[in-house]
NUTIBA-854034 format. One record per residue: x, y, z of N, C-alpha, C in turn; residue in three letters. Coordinates in pm, whole numbers, plus 50000, padded with zeros to 5 digits. Layout:
# residues N
XYZXYZXYZALA...
# end
This chain:
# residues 67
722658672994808723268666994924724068677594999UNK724008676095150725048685995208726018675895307UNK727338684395285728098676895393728118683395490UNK728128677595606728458684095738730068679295788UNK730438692595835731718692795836731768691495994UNK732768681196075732708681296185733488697496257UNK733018701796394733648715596441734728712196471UNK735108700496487736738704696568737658699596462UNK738958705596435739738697196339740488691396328UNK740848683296482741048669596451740688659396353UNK739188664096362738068653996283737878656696191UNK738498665796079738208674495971738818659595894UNK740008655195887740448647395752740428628695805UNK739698627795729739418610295733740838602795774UNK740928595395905742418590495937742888597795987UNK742848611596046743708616896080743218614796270UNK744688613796272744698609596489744608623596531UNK743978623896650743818636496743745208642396760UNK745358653896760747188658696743747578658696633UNK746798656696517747858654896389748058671296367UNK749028673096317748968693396290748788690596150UNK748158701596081747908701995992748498704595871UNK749978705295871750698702095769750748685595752UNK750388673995838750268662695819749208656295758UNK748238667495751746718661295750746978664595577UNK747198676395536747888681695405748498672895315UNK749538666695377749858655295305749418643795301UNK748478638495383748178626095381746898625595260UNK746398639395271745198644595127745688643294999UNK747188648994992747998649994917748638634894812UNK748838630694914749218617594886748138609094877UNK746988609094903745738599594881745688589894954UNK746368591995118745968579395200745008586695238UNK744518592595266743378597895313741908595795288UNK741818593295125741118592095046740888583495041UNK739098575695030739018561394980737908561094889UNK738048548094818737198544294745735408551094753UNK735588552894633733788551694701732968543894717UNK732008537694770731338523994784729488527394792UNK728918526694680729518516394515730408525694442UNK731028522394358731508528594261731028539994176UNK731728549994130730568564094078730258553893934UNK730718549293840729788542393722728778531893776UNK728078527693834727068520393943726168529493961UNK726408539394018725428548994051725198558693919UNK725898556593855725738564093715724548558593643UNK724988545593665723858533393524723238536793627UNK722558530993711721518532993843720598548693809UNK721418555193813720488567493779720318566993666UNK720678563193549720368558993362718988553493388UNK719458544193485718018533293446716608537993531UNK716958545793632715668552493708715548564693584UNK716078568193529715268581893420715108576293348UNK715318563593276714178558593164713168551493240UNK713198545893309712158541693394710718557293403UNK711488563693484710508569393483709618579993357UNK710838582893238710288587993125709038579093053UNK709348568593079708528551593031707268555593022UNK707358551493160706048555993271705348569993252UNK706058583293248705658592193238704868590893078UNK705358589792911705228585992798704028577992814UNK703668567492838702878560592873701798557892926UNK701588567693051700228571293112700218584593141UNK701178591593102700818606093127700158615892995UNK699128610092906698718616592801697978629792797UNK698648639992756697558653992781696578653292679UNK695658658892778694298660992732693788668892699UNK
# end
């Protein structure tokens, strides 16, 4: 995955208003208003990816027999 970082940095920290200076943006990182949840949750996407690699080991085990 890549993030793209917006060019101007106003837009650099999630919440932050046009004009914020960046000792504000600092703390608001700092302090974790900035920060949100992730949506789904990282254990969701954890099992989610559990269950697509046995899925596909299954499948692979199963009809992929060398010959």
């Amino acid at each position: 995955m890549l993030t793209v970082r917006p060019k101007d940095e106003t837009a650099a920290a999630p919440g932050a208003m046009p004009g914020m200076d960046m000792k504000k943006k600092m703390d608001m990182a700092a302090s974790g208003t900035a920060i949100h949840d992730p949506s789904p949750p990282v254990w969701v996407m954890g099992a989610v990816s559990f269950a697509v690699l046995a899925i596909g080991a299954t499948i692979a085990l199963t009809f992929g027999k060398a010959h």
